[in-house]
C-alpha positions in Angstrom: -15.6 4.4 7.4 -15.0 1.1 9.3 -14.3 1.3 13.1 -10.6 0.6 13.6 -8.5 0.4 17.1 -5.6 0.2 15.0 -3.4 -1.2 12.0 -1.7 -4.7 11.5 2.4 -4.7 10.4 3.2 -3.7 7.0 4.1 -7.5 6.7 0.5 -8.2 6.0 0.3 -5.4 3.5 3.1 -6.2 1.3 2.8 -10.0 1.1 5.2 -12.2 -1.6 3.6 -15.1 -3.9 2.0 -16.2 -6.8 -0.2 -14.6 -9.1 -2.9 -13.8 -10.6 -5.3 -12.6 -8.0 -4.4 -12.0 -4.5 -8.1 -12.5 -3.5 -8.9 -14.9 -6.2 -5.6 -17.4 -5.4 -3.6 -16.2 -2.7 -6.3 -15.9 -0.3 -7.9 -19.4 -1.5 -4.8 -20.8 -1.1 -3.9 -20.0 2.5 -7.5 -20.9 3.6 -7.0 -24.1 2.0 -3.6 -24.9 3.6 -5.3 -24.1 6.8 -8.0 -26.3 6.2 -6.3 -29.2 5.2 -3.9 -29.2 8.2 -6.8 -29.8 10.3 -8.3 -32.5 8.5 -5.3 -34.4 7.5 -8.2 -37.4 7.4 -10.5 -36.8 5.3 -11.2 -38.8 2.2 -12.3 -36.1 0.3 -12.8 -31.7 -0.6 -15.9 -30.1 -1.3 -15.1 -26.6 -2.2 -18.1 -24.1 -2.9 -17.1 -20.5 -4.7 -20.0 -18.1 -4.4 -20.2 -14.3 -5.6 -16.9 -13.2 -7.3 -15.1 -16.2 -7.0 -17.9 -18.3 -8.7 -18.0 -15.9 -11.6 -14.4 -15.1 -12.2 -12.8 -18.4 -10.8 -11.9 -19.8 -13.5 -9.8 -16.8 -15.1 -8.4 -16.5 -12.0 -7.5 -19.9 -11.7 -9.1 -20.6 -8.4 -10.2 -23.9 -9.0 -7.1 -25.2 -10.2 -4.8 -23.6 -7.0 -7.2 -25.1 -5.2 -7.1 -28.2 -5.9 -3.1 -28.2 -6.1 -3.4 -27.1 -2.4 -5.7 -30.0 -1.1 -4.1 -32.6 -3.3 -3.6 -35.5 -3.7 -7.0 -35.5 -1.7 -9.4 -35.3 -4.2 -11.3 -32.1 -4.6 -14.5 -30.8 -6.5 -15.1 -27.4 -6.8 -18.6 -26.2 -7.3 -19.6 -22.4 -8.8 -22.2 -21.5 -7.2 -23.1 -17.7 -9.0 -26.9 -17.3 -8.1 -26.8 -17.0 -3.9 -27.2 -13.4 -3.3 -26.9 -11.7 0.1 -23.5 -13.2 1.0 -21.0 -11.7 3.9 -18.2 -10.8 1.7 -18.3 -11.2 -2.5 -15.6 -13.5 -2.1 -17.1 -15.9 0.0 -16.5 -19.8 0.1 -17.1 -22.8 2.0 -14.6 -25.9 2.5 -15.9 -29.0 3.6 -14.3 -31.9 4.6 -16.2 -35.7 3.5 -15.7 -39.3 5.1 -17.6 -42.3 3.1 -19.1 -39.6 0.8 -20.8 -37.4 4.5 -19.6 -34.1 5.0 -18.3 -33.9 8.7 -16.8 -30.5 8.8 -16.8 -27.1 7.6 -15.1 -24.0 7.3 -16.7 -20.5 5.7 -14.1 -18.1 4.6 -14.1 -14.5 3.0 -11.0 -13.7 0.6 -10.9 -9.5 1.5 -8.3 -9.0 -0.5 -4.5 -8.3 -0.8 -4.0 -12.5 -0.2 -5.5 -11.5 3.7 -8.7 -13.9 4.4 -11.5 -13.9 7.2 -12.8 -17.3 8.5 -16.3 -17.4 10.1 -16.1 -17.6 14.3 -12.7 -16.3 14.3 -11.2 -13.4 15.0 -9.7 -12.0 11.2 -6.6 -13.8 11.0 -5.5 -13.3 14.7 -3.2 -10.4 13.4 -1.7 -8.4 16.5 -2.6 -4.5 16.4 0.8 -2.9 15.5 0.1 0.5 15.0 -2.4 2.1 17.3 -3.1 5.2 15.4 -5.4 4.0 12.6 -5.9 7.5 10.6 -3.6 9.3 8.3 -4.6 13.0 10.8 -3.4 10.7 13.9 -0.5 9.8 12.0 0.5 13.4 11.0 -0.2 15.2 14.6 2.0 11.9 15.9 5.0 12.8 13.5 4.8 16.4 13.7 4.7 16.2 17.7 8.2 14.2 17.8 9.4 15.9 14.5 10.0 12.3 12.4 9.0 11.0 9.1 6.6 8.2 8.4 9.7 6.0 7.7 10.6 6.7 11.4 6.8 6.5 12.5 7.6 3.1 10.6 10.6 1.8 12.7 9.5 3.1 15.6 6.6 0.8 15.8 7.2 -2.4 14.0 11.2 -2.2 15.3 14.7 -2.4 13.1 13.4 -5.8 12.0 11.2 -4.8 9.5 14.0 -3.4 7.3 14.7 -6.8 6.3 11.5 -7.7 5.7 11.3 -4.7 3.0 14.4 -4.9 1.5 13.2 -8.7 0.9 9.9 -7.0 -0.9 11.8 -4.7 -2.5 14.4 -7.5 -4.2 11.6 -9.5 -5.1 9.9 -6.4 -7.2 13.0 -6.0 -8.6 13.2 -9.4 -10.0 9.4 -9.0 -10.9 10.9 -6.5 -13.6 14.0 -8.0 -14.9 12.1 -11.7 -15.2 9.3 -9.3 -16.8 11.5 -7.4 -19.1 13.4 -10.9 -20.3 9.8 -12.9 -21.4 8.2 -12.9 -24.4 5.6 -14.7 -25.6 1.6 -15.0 -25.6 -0.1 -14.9 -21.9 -2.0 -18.0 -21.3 -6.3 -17.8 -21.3 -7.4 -17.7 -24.5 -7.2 -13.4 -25.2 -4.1 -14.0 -27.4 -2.4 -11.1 -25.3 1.3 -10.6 -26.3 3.7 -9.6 -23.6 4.4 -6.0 -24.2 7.1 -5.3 -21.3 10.3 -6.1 -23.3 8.8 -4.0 -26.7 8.3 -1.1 -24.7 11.7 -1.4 -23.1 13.7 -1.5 -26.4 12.0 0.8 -28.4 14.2 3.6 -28.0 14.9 6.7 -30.6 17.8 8.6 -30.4 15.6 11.9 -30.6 13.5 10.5 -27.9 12.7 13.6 -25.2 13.3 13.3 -21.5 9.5 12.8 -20.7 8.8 10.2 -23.5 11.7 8.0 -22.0 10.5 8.5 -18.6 6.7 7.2 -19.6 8.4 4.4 -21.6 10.1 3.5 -19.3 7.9 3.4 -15.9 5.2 1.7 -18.3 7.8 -1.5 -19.3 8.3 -1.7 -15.6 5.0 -2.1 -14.8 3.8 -4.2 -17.5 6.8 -6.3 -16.9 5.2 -6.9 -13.0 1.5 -7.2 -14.2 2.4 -9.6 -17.0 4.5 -11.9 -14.6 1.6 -11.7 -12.1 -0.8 -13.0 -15.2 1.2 -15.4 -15.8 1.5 -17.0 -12.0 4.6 -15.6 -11.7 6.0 -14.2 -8.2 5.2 -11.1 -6.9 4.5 -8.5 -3.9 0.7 -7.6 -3.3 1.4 -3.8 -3.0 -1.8 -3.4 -2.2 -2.9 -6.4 -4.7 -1.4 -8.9 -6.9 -3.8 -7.1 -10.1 -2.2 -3.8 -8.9 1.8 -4.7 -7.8 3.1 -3.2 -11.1 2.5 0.3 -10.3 5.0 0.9 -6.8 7.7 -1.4 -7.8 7.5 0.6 -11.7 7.9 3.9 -9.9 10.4 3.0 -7.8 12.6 1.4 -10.1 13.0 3.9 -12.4 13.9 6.5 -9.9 16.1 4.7 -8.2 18.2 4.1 -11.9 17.5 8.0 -12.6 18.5 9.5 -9.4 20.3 6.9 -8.2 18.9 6.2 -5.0 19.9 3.5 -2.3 18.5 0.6 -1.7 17.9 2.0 1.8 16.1 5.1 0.6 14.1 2.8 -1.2 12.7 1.2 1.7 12.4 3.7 3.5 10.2 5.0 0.7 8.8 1.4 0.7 7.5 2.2 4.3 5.9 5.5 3.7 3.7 3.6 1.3 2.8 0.9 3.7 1.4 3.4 5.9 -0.9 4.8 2.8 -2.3 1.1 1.9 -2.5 0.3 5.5 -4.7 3.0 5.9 -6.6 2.0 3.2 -6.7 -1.1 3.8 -8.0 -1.2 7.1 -10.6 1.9 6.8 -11.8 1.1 3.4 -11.1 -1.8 1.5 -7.8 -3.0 -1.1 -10.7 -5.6 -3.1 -11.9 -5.3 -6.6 -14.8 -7.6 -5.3 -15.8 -5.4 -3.0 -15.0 -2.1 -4.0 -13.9 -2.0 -7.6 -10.8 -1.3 -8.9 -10.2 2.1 -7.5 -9.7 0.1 -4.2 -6.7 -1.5 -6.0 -5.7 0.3 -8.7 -6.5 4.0 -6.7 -5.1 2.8 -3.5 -1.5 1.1 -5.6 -1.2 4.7 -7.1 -1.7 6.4 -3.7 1.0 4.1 -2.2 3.6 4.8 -5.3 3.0 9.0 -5.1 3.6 8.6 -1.1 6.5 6.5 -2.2 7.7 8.8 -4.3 7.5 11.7 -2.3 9.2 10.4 0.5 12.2 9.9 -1.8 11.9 13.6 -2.8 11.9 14.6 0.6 8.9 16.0 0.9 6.7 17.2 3.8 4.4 15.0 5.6 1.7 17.7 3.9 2.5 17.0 0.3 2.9 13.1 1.2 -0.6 13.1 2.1 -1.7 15.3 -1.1 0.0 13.4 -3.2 -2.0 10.3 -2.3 -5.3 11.8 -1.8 -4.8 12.9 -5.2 -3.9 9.9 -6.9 -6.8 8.1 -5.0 -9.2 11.0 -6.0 -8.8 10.7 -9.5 -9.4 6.9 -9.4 -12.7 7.6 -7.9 -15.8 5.3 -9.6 -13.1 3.0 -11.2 -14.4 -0.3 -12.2 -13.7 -3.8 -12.3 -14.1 -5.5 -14.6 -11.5 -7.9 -16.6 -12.9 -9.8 -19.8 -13.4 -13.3 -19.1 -12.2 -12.9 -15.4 -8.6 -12.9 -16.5 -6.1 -10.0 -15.0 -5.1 -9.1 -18.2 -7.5 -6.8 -20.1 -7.8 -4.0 -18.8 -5.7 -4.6 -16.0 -2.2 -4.8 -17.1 -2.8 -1.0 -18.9 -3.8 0.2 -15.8 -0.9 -0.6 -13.6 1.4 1.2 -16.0 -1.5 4.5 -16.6 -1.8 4.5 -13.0 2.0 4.4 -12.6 2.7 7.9 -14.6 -0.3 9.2 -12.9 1.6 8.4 -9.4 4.7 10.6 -10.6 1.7 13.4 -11.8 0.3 13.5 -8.7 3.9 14.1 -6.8 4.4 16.8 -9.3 1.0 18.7 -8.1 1.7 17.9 -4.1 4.9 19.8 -5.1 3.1 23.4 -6.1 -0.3 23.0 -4.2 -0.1 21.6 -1.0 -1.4 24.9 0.5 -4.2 25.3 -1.6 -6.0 21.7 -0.9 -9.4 21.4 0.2 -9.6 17.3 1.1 -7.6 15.0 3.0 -6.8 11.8 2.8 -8.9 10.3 5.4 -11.8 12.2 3.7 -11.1 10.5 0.0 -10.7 7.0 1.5 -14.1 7.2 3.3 -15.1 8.6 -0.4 -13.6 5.8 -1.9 -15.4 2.8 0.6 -18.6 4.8 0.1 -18.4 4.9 -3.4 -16.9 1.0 -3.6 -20.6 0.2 -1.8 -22.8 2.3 -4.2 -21.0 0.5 -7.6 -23.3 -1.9 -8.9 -21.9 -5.7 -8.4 -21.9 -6.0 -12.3 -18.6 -3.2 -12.0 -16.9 -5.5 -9.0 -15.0 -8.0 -10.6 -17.9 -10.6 -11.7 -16.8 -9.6 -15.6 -20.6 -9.2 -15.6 -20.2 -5.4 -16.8 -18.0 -2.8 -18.8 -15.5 -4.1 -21.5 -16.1 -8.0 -19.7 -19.7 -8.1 -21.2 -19.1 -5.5 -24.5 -16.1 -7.4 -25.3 -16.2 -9.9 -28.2 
């Protein structure tokens, strides 16, 4: 597990923009607004993508974003896919040219969840919110002063971030409705249909209680993960390839139960902390760690969520999400043609019901677990490391190389 002294604000966890790819165009495009403010002279961009970036870039669209960025300076973009032994898989270099020399340049490592690393500076210059940095520390905190991880939440970051979250939390919600109104084929070339609005109307008046409930959390989420395929807006929670799961789960308790928007964030919050964790002891990147370090860690964020709304100890908060991220243990990455559509958009809505699963087991066996949650994120980093690069979002392996 990394070495920590503590966790940034849940403001750089849940961050709000464009899709597809939080590491593939939200990260590229911050680093490239940073670097063209400091070379507001320069006649011309040379941008080189090397590992995952190179071999996916162009799904992603991480040329073109790019290039919108550093315009009207003109750009050129270089794949580079055969230089092995980088820093990060999703490394790149910007360089800046006057009468055709290159006079400056910047290396920078997309990490994931839109966050990025430049070379000789310190990761983003992010203050250290939160000094406890493990989920045990978090617990023996809470328990000592008798709060929830919602007041853990407040407590640290202030009454401010409230705002902030009921901002993420309107913005999911209009993720789903703008999802739930397209229709239409998703643009690169796989001829996927949008599948949000189908699932949402097919109703049968003998339809059970649990069919309606998967129907519904799966339009919810396909509705997100087809606006983020599509460039639309929406909240990296952890990931832009993973934001359909929390906001799916969340929705449709809050119409079912009828929950406030307050609860909501509140609930909000208490994933935070999970995907915090994660994030900063493991890793939220397909690149690096395959897609259980999106995919596992968005369905430990949504059964925390989830849990939190149903009131439930800080005991079965943590099983809940060490055993949604257990049972994403080994998951790959890899989308055909670098594209977050296949299999990605299925995933956010399988790992979605799996969140609510997961709540339901928390409920009945939180006294008979054997692992904790710090235990299955160290699992899932160590695991992330083992996979072979061909299973970490170069579409190099799995369905990207069977599929024709």
């Amino acid at each position: 597990m990394k070495n920590s002294e503590g966790m940034h604000s849940l403001r750089s966890l849940y961050k709000i923009g464009k899709g597809p790819s939080s590491s593939h165009t939200m990260g590229p495009e911050k680093a490239a607004n940073i670097f063209k403010q400091c070379h507001l002279d320069a006649e011309e961009f040379e941008v080189t993508l090397f590992g995952s970036l190179a071999k996916t870039g162009k799904g992603h669209m991480t040329d073109a974003v790019i290039k919108n960025t550093l315009a009207p300076t003109p750009c050129k973009i270089i794949f580079d896919t055969a230089k092995q032994d980088l820093p990060h898989p999703n490394t790149m270099v910007f360089s800046a040219l006057k009468s055709g020399k290159v006079y400056d340049t910047m290396e920078v490592y997309s990490v994931g969840g839109g966050s990025i690393e430049i070379k000789g500076r310190k990761a983003e210059e992010e203050p250290i919110v939160y000094r406890q940095s493990t989920f045990n520390d978090i617990a023996t905190f809470c328990t000592q002063r008798k709060i929830r991880l919602w007041q853990y939440v407040e407590m640290t970051e202030g009454p401010d971030i409230w705002d902030y979250l009921l901002k993420v939390w309107k913005t999911m919600c209009s993720a789903i409705d703008e999802g739930l109104s397209a229709e239409g084929e998703l643009q690169g070339g796989l001829h996927v249909q949008r599948k949000a609005r189908f699932l949402y109307t097919q109703h049968h008046m003998d339809e059970s209680a649990n069919t309606r409930e998967e129907r519904l959390v799966c339009a919810y989420a396909f509705a997100v993960s087809e606006q983020n395929a599509s460039s639309g807006t929406v909240v990296t929670a952890p990931t832009c390839g993973a934001s359909g799961v929390l906001p799916a789960v969340l929705r449709y308790q809050q119409e079912r139960r009828g929950y406030t928007d307050r609860e909501i964030i509140h609930a909000l919050a208490t994933a935070g902390i999970i995907g915090n964790l994660i994030k900063t002891n493991a890793s939220i990147s397909g690149a690096e760690c395959g897609c259980q370090a999106e995919i596992g860690s968005a369905c430990s964020m949504a059964s925390a969520a989830l849990a939190e709304l149903f009131g439930m100890d800080i005991g079965q908060i943590e099983y809940a999400a060490e055993v949604a991220m257990e049972h994403h243990l080994g998951l790959t990455c890899d989308p055909i043609k670098g594209l977050v559509q296949i299999p990605c958009i299925e995933r956010n809505a399988v790992a979605a019901c799996r969140a609510i699963n997961a709540v339901t087991l928390a409920n009945f066996l939180t006294n008979t677990r054997k692992i904790s949650f710090d235990l299955v994120v160290q699992t899932m980093y160590e695991t992330g490391k083992d996979l072979s690069k061909i299973y970490k979002e170069t579409s190099e392996g799995g369905l990207a190389k069977l599929y024709l």
